[in-house]
N, C-alpha and C positions, 0 to 999 in steps of 0.2 A: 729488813729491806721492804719497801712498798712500793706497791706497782699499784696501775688502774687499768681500767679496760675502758675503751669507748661507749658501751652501753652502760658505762659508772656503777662499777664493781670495784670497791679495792681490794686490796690483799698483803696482809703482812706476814712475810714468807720467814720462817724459822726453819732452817735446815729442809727435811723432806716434808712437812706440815705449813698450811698459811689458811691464815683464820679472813674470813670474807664477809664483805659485807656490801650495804648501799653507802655512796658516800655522800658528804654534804650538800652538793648540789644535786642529785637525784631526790634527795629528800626534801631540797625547797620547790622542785618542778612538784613532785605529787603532793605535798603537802602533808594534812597529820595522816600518822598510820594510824590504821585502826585493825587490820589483822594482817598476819604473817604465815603462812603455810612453808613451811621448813623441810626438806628433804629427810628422808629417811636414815638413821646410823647404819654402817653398813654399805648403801648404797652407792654404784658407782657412775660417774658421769665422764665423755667424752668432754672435751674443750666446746663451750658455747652452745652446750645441751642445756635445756629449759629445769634448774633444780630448785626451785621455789619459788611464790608468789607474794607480794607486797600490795595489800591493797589500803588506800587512802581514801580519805571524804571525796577526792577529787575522781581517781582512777586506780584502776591496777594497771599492776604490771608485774613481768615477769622476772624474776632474777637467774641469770647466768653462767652457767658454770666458768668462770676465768680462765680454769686450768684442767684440763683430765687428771683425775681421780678418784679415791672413793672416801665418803665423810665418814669422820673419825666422832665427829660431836657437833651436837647442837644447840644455839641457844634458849634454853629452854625459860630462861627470865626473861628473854624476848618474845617466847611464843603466851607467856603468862601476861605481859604486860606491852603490849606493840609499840606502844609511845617510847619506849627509848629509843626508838629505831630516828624518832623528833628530837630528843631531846641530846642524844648523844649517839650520832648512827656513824661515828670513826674510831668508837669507844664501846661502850656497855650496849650500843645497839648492834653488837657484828651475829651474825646470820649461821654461819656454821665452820667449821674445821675441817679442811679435805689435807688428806694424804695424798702428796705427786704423782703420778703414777708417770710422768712427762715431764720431769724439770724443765728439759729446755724450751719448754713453751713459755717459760716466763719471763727470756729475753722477748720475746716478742709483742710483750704488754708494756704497755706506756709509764714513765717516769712520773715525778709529781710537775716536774718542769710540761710536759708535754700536753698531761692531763690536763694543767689550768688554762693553757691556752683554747685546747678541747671545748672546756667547761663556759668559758666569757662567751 
């Protein structure tokens, strides 16, 4: 299942794990990446607590926590190489893996239907 969030996070939710990233349109607003600061393994975040930064030719910006948690994994072919985040940021660019700690916060993020309208 995929959700988004308003400040363009998705999140593709596999049971008590959803692997997150930036999504298409966040990555055409900043443009190419060129570094990515990744949360820690381990570490745990509240819903909409500040867990990594994304920064591009253009600007940074912050990335999101979607969902309170604590990350299970990160990607680390993303932190080696940031351009995926360009070239494929719904795919081989996603950001890191949290553990639920609050499933039902995940009714409360946005569908794909809802996100596009968001997004235009």
């Amino acid at each position: 299942m995929s959700k988004y969030t308003e400040d363009h996070e998705w999140l593709d939710i596999e049971g008590h794990t959803a692997v997150v990233g930036i999504t298409a349109h966040a990555q055409d607003a900043l443009g190419d990446v060129v570094f990515v600061d990744l949360p820690e393994i381990g570490a745990s975040f509240a819903q909409k607590d500040v867990a990594g930064v994304v920064e591009s030719v253009k600007a940074a910006a912050d990335v999101y926590m979607p969902v309170g948690g604590k990350i299970v994994e990160v990607n680390e072919a993303l932190r080696a190489d940031p351009s995926l985040a360009n070239s494929d940021p719904m795919g081989a660019g996603w950001f890191f893996k949290v553990e639920l700690s609050e499933p039902a916060q995940i009714e409360g993020l946005l569908d794909e239907a809802a996100y596009a309208r968001l997004a235009t």
